[in-house]
C-alpha positions in Angstrom: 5.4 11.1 -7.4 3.8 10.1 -4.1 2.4 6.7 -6.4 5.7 5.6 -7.2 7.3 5.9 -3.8 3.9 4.5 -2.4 5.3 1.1 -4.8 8.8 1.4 -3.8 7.7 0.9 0.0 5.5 -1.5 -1.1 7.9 -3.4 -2.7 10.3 -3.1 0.1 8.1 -4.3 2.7 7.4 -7.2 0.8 10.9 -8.1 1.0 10.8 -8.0 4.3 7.8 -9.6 5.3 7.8 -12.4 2.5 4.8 -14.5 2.6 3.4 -12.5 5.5 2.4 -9.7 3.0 0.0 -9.7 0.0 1.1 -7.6 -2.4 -0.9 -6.7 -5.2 -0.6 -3.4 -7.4 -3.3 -2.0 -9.9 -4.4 1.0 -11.2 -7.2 3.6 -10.3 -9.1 2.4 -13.6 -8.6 -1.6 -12.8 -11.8 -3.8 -12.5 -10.7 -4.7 -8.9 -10.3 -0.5 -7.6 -13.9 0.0 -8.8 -15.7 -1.2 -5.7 -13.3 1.7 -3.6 -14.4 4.8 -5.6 -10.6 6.0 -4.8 -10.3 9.8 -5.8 -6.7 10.2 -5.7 -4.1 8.4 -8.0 -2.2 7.1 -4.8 -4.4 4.8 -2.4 -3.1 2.2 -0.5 -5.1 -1.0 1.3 -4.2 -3.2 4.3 -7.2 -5.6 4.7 -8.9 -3.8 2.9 -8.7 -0.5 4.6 -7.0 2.7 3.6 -3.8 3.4 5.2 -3.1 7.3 4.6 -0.6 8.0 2.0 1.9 10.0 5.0 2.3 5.9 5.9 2.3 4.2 2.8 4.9 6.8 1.5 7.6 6.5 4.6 9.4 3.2 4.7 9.6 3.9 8.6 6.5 4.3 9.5 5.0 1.5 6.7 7.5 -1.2 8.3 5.8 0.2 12.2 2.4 0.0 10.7 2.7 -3.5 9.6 5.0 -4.9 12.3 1.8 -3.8 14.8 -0.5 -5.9 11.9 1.3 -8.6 11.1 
């Protein structure tokens, strides 16, 4: 469950950032998640580094974390 609302905020954000944001989606097995070693199904990456699922799952506090990024 947390994967799929993890992509809806995702998707949102792009929205509302447009070209400011990146987004890309794969999956755990994908050539380009190999380098991370990720353990859980649900990981998200902001330049690369993790942002903790509590984040990437809230609309909220995703929108805060990037306005503070971007």
């Amino acid at each position: 469950m947390s994967c799929r609302k993890a992509i809806g905020v995702a998707e949102d954000m792009k929205k509302k950032y447009g070209n400011r944001l990146e987004l890309k989606i794969y999956t755990t097995d994908s050539k380009e998640a190999e380098p991370y070693n990720f353990r859980s199904s649900t990981n998200v990456l902001f330049d690369k580094e993790y942002v903790p699922v509590d984040i990437a799952t809230d609309k909220n506090k995703m929108d805060a974390f990037l306005s503070s990024k971007l």
